[in-house]
FIPALO-117296 format. One record per residue (C-alpha): x, y, z; residue number from 1. Coordinates in pm, whole numbers. Layout:
     xx     yy     zz pos
      X      Y      Z NUM
...
! end
This chain:
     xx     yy     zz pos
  -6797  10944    868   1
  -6993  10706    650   2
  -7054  10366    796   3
  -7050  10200    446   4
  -6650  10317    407   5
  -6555  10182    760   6
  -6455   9855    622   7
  -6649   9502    472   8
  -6709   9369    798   9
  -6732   9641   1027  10
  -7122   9678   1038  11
  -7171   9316   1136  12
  -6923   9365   1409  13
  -7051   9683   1513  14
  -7444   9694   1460  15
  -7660   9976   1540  16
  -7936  10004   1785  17
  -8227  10111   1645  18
  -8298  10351   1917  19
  -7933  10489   1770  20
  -8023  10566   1438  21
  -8217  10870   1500  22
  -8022  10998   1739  23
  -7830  11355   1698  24
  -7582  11462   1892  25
  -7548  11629   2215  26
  -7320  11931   2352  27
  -7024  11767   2592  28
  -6839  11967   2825  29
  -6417  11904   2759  30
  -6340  11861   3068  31
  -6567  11519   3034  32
  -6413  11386   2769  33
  -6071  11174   2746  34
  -5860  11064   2468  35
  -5910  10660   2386  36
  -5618  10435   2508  37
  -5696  10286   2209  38
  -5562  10533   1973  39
  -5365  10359   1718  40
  -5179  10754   1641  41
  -4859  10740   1861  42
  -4789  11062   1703  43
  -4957  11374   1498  44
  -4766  11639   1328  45
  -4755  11951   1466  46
  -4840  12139   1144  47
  -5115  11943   1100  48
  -5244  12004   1415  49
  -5214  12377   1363  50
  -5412  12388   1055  51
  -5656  12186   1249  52
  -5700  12448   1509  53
  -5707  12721   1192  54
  -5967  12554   1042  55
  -6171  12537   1410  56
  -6133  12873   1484  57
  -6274  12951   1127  58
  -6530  12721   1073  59
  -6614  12570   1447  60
  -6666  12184   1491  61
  -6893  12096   1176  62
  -6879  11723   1256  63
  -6937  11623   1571  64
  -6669  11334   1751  65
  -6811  10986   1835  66
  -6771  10947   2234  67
  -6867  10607   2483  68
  -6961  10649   2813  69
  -6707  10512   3050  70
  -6817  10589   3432  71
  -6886  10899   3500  72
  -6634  11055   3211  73
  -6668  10989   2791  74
  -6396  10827   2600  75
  -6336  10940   2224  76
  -6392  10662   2004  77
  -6365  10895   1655  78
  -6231  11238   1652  79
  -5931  11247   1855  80
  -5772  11503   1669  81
  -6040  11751   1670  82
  -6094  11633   2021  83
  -5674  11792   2096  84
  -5714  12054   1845  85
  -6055  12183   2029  86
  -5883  12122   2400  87
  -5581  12343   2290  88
  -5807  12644   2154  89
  -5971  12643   2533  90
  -6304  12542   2386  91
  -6535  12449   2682  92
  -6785  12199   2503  93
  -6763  11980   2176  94
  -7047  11803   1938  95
  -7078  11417   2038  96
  -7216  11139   1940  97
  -7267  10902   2212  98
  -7197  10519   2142  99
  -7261  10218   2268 100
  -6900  10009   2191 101
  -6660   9782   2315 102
  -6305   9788   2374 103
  -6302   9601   2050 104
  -6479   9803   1860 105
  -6337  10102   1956 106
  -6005  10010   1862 107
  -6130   9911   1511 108
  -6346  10289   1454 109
  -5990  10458   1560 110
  -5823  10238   1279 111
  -6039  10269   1046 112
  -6105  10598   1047 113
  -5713  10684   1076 114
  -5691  10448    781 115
  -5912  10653    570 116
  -5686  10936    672 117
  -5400  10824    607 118
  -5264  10935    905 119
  -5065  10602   1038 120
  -4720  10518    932 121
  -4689  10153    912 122
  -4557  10046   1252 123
  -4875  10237   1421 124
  -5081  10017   1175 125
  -4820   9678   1263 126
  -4942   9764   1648 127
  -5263   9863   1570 128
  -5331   9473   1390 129
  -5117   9269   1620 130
  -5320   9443   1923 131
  -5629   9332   1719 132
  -5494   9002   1706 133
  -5371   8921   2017 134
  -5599   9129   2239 135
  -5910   9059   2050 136
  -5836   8712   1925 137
  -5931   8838   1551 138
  -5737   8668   1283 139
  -5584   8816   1000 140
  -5872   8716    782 141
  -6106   8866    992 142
  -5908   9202   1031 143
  -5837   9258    670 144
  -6235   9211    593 145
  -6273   9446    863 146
  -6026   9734    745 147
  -6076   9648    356 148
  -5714   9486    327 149
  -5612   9125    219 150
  -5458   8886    436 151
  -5143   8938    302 152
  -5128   9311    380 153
  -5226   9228    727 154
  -4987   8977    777 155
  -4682   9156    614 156
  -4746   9494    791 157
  -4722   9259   1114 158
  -4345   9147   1037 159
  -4223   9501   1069 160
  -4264   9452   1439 161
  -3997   9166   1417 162
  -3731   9447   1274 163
  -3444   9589   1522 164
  -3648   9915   1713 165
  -3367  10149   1494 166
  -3515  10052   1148 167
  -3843  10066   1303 168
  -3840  10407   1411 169
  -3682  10486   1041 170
  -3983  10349    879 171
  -4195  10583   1137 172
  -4013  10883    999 173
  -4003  10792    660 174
  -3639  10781    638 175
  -3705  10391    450 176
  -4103  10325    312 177
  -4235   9995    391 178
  -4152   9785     96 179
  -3789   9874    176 180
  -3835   9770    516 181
  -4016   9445    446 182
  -3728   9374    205 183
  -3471   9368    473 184
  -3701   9092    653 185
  -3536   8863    399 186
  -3231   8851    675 187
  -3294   8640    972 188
  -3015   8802   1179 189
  -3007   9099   1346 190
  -2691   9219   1309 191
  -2731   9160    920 192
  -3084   9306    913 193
  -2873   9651   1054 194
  -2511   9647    866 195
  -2775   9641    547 196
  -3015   9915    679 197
  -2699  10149    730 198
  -2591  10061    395 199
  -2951  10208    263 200
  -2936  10451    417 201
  -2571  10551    287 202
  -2601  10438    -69 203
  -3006  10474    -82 204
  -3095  10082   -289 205
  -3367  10059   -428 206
  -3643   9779   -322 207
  -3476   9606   -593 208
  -3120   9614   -521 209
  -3230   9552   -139 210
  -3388   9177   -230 211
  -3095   9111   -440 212
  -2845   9176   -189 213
  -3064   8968     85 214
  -3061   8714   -241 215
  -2697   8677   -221 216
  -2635   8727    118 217
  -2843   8402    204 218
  -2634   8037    216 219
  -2679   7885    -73 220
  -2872   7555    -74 221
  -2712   7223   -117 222
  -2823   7036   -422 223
  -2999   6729   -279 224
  -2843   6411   -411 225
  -3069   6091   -376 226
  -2969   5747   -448 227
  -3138   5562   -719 228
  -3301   5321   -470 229
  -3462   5576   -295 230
  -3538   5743   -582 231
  -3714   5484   -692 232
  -3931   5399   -387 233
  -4025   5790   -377 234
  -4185   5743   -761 235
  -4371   5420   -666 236
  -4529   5613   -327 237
  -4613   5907   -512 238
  -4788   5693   -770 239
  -4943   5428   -517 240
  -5087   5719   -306 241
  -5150   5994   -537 242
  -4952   6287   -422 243
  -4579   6438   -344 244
  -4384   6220   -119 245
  -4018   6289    -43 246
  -3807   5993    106 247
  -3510   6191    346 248
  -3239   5904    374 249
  -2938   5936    570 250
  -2624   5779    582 251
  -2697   5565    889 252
  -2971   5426    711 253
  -3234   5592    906 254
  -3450   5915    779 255
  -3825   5983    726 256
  -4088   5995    489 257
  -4307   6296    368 258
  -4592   6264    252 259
  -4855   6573    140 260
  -5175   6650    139 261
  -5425   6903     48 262
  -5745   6914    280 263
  -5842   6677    518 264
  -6053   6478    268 265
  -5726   6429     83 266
  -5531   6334    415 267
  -5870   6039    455 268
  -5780   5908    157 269
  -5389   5935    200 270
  -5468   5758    559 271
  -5720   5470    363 272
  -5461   5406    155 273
  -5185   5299    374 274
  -5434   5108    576 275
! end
């Protein structure tokens, strides 16, 4: 596994000792090594596993797993599936590599390299980023330059975890693909976000008809009448100060004023202004 595909960001975040970088790899016994509770793969397909083990029992290990030393036991850090594949055949000792990583960092290798793979569905990836996140303090700019996503992606595969646990688990199994899933996010409630899930699943919408039926499903918004005399003090602050301003007037004359900005150099002069 190439260090130059792991992501933008990823060899600033995880640098190599030089005392690393020559380093080959050494003969661990199994019973030494344990899978990563940092494993972003909830699950693996049997069948894959089996051609795994085909391939092993052909071919052997030709690349060796990346391993940290935790006490007296290793932890994988790459590799996990050869790692179960290997255990399963009764092989008694594996190729490692032996890192140096944090918790942190560990999390981010199993990612990536599942990433690369292929191998998460998008709710493993959703925990995978929010654990990032919220574990690891990284924001979603600084994940997607890890990972080689945009913000966006990071961001949107995130909501998924807001969806009922049922339409969760269908996006797991592939029963609805992401885009449908994200559609459905267009409902707030529950209960809707379900009654139009079962309907997918009956009638099988496309992305498109989902978003139009979330269209129409959402109230409609109330055309916004303003009074000509507050019309006309909005136009003279948006032309005194510069930028939008919206004047929200209610019927007991009170209400409030908004005013925007762009960047804090822009809220300065907004602020000098009114001074």
């Amino acid at each position: 596994m190439e260090r130059k595909v792991l992501g933008k960001g990823l060899e600033a975040l995880i640098p190599r000792k030089k005392e690393e970088k020559e380093k080959s790899f050494v003969s661990l016994s199994v019973e030494k090594i344990e899978p990563s509770p940092f494993q972003p793969r909830q699950e693996i397909d049997p069948q894959e596993l089996e051609d795994l083990k085909a391939s092993i029992r052909e071919k052997g290990i030709i690349q060796p797993i990346i391993v940290r030393k935790v006490g007296e036991k290793f932890e994988v850090v790459a590799g996990g599936r050869r790692f179960q594949a290997a255990k399963s055949l009764g092989i008694k000792e594996l190729p490692a590599i032996i890192r140096e990583v944090s918790d942190k960092e560990s999390l981010v290798l199993a990612l990536v390299e599942n990433l690369q793979r292929k191998n998460l569905n998008p709710i493993e990836e959703a925990l995978a980023f929010k654990r990032l996140n919220e574990e690891f303090a990284l924001t979603y700019e600084e994940i997607a330059r890890l990972i080689g996503k945009d913000k966006t992606s990071i961001s949107n595969t995130i909501r998924l975890l807001k969806l009922p646990q049922e339409i969760q688990e269908a996006v797991k199994k592939n029963i609805i693909t992401f885009t449908q899933a994200r559609a459905i996010l267009g409902l707030e409630k529950e209960e809707e976000q379900k009654a139009l899930f079962y309907k997918i699943i009956k009638e099988g919408f496309s992305v498109r008809e989902i978003e139009e039926k979330v269209r129409r499903s959402l109230p409609k918004k109330k055309k916004r009448v303003i009074d000509p005399f507050v019309e006309e003090i909005e136009e003279k602050l948006r032309k005194s100060l510069g930028t939008k301003v919206k004047v929200l007037h209610k019927k007991n004359n009170q209400g409030k004023i908004i005013i925007q900005y762009h960047n804090l150099t822009d809220l300065q002069r907004i602020v000098e202004k009114l001074s």
